[in-house]
C-alpha positions, 0 to 999 in steps of 0.5 A: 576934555570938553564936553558936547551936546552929545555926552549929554543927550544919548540914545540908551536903554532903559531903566536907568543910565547909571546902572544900566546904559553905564555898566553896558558900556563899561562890559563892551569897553572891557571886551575892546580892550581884551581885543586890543590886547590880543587876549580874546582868543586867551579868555576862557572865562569872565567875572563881572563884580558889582558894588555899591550902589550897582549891586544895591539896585542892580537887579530892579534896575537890570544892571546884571543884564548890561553887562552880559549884554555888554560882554557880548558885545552890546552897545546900549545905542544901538541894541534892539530893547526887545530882544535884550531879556531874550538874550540873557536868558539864552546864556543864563540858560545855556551856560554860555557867553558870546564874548563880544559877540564872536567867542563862546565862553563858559557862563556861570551866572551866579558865580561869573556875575556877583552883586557885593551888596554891602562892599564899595569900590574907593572912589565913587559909589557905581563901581564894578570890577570885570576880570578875563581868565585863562583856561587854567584860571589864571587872570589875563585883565582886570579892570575897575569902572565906574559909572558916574552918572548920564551912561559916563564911564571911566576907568580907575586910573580916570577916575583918580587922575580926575579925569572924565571922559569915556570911549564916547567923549574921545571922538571930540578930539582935542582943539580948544574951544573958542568960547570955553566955559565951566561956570554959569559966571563964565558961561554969562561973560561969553554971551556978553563979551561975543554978543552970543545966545547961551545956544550959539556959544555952545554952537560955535563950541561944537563946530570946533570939534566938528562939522556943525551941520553933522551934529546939528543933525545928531541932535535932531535924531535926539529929538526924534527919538524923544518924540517916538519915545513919547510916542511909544509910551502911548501905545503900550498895551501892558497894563502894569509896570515890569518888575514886581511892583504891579505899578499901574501904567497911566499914560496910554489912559490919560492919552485916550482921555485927553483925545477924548475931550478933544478941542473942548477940553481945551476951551474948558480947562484951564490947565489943559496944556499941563495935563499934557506935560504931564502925559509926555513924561508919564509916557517916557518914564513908562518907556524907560521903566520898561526897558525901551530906547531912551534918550538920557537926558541928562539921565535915565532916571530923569529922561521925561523932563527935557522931552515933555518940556520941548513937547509942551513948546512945540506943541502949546507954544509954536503956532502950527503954520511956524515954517518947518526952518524956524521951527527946527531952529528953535528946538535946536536953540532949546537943546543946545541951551539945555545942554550947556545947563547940564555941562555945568552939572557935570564939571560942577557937581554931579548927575549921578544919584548914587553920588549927590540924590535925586537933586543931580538928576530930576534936579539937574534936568529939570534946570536945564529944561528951564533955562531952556524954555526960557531962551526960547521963549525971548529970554535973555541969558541972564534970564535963562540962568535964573530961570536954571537957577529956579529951577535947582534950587526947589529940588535941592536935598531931593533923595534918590530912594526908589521903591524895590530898586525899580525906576519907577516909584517916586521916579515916573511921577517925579518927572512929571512934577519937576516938568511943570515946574520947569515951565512954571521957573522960566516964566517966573524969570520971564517976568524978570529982569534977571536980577536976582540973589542966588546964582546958578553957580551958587545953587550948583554949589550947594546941590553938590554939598548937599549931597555930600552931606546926604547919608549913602541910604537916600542916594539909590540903595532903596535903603531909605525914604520911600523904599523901606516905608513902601511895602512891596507887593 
């Protein structure tokens, strides 16, 4: 099934969209199924079982709330994030679950809701287990799923016939693409052959699923809700992070000190602009920490990059009289570009930081961002694949330990880091010709073996690195 521009980037919530978008979605997908069997009105009862990588950080990165969010009919696109704690603390409270929003069920949090915390699902290391009962205790379904990373979820039999798409990637429908790609090889001999921009091959890909124009708009009201993210982020008033860290929030801060300055600042430093990147992923990785509406791009865990990248070009790069048209060309070109990056990453290796790291999330995002840049700066694809291909390769090996399970410590400042790296990759292969020694398909590669090598403790079960040499407080 091919991918789109729309798997890649989605609005969800925060904190993260493996552990939190993906169990949501999975908890819904199992009430539609108990709907299209006819065995809602049957369901007296239903045990949600969290394994791996889910149960190790399941809490800190509120997957327990998804999924009764999602068995109570929830979609993580389009639930209002404050009223989510509410509602879970109303059926933990009350004992009771509106199954997919329209049947009361009994609710028994610790027995109905269970984090194995050393037992795996075979198959991937994000796998959870819904399973529907009768009133006299007898099981009606049950299904294994498994959230592979960027909010993607796929059931068992999915995951074993090598399959991998999820309830939101079927709406593409099935005519081939005219420009198929699966490799950054590939992806170059399109643009050569056609004469195309990475971002028109993925254009022309788009528009045999559907009417371009329509998704053209989809991705606008991606870029909207990037921009309100960052927006959002500033204006919080909480002055520490949810969940238990009592970490500091920084960006409304650096927000009022750089507004401060003023166009002084500007003229005096010369590191003004990156001071700015530095805000805008600060702001949406707070947001995110804070269980606000986020754009997984391609995750949740690395949402601040691609955003404070677009930022840092419309803002510092596109003159302020650009037309309103070219403009939203160019974000467009600039999402599109970072898009057809990410798919490689998904076909290729993985965007899940239970499975490869850190490196297939800050890494993957922070290539996209990249290539991006450099395409709308001039670049040639050549150049746009070197300049992804920087951009891997200085995050290979990265690990995926968060301090208490939470997206927040090293998560937010990572976001940061790896944007101004982004911009520094696609200026490196601006001044190139691109030519150059290792390919992105070769990075990809290694990103993927790496983390297969990767001991399970470094890829987001707070079981090594930085969670267990922080002391929580």
């Amino acid at each position: 099934m091919a991918l789109s521009i729309l798997d890649l980037f989605s609005i969800g919530i925060g904190p993260s969209s493996s552990h939190t978008v993906g169990p949501m979605r999975a908890a819904r997908r199992f009430t539609t199924a108990l709907e299209r069997d006819g065995l809602l009105e049957s369901t007296a009862r239903v045990k949600g079982e969290l394994f791996g990588s889910l149960s190790a950080t399941g809490v800190g990165h509120g997957s327990d709330m998804a999924v009764i969010l999602g068995l109570c009919g929830h979609d993580p696109e389009t639930i209002d994030p404050e009223s989510a704690a509410p509602q879970v603390g109303r059926c933990v409270e009350e004992r009771t679950l509106p199954l997919a929003g329209v049947r009361q069920i009994a609710f028994d949090r610790p027995k109905d809701l269970v984090l194995h915390m050393r037992k795996n699902l075979p198959g991937h290391p994000n796998g959870m287990r819904l399973t529907a009962y009768d009133a006299a205790g007898e099981v009606l379904l049950t299904r294994d799923y498994f959230s592979v990373g960027g909010g993607f979820v796929v059931t068992g039999e999915e995951l074993n016939a090598e399959l991998d798409e999820t309830k939101d990637i079927t709406r593409h429908g099935e005519d081939p693409e005219p420009h198929p790609f699966s490799t950054g090889v590939e992806l170059l001999s399109q643009c050569e052959i056609h004469g195309l921009s990475i971002a028109d091959v993925m254009r022309a890909n788009e528009a045999s699923r559907g009417d371009l124009d329509e998704i053209e708009a989809k991705v606008l009201q991606i870029w909207d809700v990037m921009q309100e993210c960052v927006d959002n982020g500033l204006r919080r008033t909480e002055p520490i992070l949810p969940g238990g860290l009592k970490v500091k929030r920084r960006a409304p801060g650096l927000h009022a000190q750089l507004e401060q300055k003023g166009k002084d600042g500007q003229e005096k430093d010369p590191m003004w602009a990156m001071e700015w990147v530095n805000l805008f992923a600060l702001a949406v990785n707070e947001e995110n920490a804070s269980f606000g509406r986020i754009v997984t791009a391609p995750t949740n865990g690395a949402a601040g990059i691609i955003p404070a990248v677009l930022h840092y070009y419309d803002r510092f790069v596109l003159a302020e009289d650009t037309p309103a048209e070219e403009r939203r060309t160019k974000i467009l070109d600039f999402l599109f570009t970072a898009a057809a990056i990410g798919i490689l990453y998904k076909r290729n290796a993985s965007i899940s930081g239970a499975e490869v790291g850190c490196q297939g999330e800050v890494g993957s995002a922070c290539s996209m961002a990249a290539g991006a840049l450099c395409a709308v700066l001039g670049g040639t694809p050549l150049q746009v694949e070197n300049a992804a291909e920087i951009g891997i390769e200085h995050n290979l090996g990265l690990t995926c330990d968060p301090v208490g399970g939470l997206v927040q410590v090293p998560c937010i400042e990572r976001n940061a880091i790896a944007s101004v790296k982004a911009i520094n990759a696609a200026r490196l292969a601006l001044v190139g010709d691109g030519d150059h020694r290792v390919t992105l398909d070769q990075a990809i590669a290694t990103m993927r073996d790496t983390g297969a090598d990767m001991k399970s403790k470094y890829k987001e079960t707070s079981r090594g690195g930085l969670a267990v040499n922080v002391i929580e407080c």
